[in-house]
TIROSE-296494 format. One record per residue (C-alpha): residue in one letter; x, y, z. Coordinates in steps of 0.25 Angstrom, whole numbers, padded with zeros to 4 digits, always signed. Example, Ala and Ser with C-alpha at 12.3 -4.5 7.8 and 13.67 -1.06 7.14 Angstrom:
a+0049-0018+0031s+0055-0004+0029
This chain:
x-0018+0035+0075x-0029+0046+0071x-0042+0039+0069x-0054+0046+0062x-0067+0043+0066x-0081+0045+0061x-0095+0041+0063x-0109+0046+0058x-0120+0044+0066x-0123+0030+0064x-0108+0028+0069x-0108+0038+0081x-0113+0027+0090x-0100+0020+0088x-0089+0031+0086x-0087+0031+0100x-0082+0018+0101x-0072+0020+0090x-0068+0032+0095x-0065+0024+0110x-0057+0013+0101x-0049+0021+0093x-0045+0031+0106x-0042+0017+0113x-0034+0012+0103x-0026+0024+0104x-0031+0033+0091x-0035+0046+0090x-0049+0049+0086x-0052+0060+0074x-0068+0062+0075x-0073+0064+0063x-0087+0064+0068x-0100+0062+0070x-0103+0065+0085x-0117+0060+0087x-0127+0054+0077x-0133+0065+0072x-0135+0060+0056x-0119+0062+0048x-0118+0059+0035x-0107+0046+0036x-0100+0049+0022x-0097+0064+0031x-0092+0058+0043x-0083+0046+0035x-0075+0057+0027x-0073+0066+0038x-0069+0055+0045x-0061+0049+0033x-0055+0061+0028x-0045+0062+0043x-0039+0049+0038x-0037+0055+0022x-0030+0067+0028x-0020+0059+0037x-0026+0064+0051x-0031+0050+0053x-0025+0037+0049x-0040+0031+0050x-0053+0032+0051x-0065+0025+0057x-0078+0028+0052x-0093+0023+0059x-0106+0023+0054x-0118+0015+0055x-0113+0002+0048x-0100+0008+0043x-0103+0006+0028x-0105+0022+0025x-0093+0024+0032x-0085+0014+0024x-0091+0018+0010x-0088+0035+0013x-0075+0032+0018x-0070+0022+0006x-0074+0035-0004x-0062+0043+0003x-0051+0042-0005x-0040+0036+0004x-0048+0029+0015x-0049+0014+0014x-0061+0011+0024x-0065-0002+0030x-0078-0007+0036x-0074-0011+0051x-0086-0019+0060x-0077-0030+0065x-0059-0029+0066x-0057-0038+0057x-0062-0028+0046x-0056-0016+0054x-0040-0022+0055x-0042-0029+0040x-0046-0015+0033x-0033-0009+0036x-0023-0021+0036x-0029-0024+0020x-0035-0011+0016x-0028+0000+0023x-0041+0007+0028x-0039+0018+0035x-0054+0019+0039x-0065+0009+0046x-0079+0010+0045x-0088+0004+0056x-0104+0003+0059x-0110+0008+0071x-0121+0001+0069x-0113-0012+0068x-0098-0012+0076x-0103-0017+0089x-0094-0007+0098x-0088-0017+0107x-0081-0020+0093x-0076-0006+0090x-0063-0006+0097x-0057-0019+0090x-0063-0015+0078x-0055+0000+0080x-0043-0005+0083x-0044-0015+0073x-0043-0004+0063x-0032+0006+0070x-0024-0005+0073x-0024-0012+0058x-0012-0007+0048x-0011-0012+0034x-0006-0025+0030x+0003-0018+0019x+0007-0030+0011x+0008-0031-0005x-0007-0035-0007x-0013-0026+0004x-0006-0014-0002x-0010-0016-0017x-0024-0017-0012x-0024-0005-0004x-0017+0002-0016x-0027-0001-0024x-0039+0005-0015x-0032+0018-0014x-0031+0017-0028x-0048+0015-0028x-0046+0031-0024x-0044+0035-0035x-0054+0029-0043x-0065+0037-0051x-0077+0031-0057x-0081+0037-0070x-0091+0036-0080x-0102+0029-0073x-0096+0016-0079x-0089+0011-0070x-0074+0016-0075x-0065+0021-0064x-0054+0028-0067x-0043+0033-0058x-0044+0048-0052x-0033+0057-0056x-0023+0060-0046
């Protein structure tokens, strides 16, 4: 599997220990950056990042920065990324199998790194439960897409195709 992988400043402490646990799980790594922590704007780095996986040329993505909220918040605005927040497995495996993420967040300043490579492989390892109710609900977040706020009043209204 193809895996993208950024982090902004706060996160390239850590990155180096998710690039060694994706490469020993047997993935590729597509760098997305940053390379040393220089100040990045995170929302930059996230849709790089992200962007790999909307085009196909990776199947997902995983995203660090200092707590892993900013990347988490950037990434959910990209239409067809489902991101979930990951500090422990449990969170990592349970995002794909329910919500078909296709990208994790993670925060340097949190993930002890002797965690790392369960919590990795907890994610590239996880597939999609696939049953009726997990379906629907997936269907209905890809639908969320497609959603337009308007007016200021809180009325959404579905984007045209």
């Amino acid at each position: 599997m193809k895996v993208a992988l950024g982090a902004d400043h706060a996160g390239f402490p850590l990155k180096d220990e998710v690039r060694k646990a994706i490469e020993a799980a047997g993935h590729q790594v597509i760098d997305c950056g940053t390379n040393s922590t220089d100040p990045v704007d995170f929302p930059d780095i996230t849709q790089a990042t992200c962007k790999k996986v909307v085009t196909g040329e990776a199947e997902r993505a995983i995203l660090v920065c200092g707590t892993g909220q900013g990347g988490v918040m950037a990434a959910n605005k990209i239409p067809g990324i489902r991101c979930g927040f990951a500090h422990e497995t449990y969170s990592a495996h349970q995002s794909v199998e329910h919500d078909n993420a296709n990208a994790i967040a993670m925060g340097a300043w949190l993930v002890p790194h002797a965690l790392v490579p369960d919590i990795v492989s907890a994610f590239l390892n996880a597939r999609f439960d696939n049953d009726e109710d997990t379906r629907r609900r997936v269907t209905k977040l890809n639908a969320m897409d497609r959603i337009e706020v308007t007016g200021g009043h809180g009325k959404e209204e579905e984007k045209s195709k």
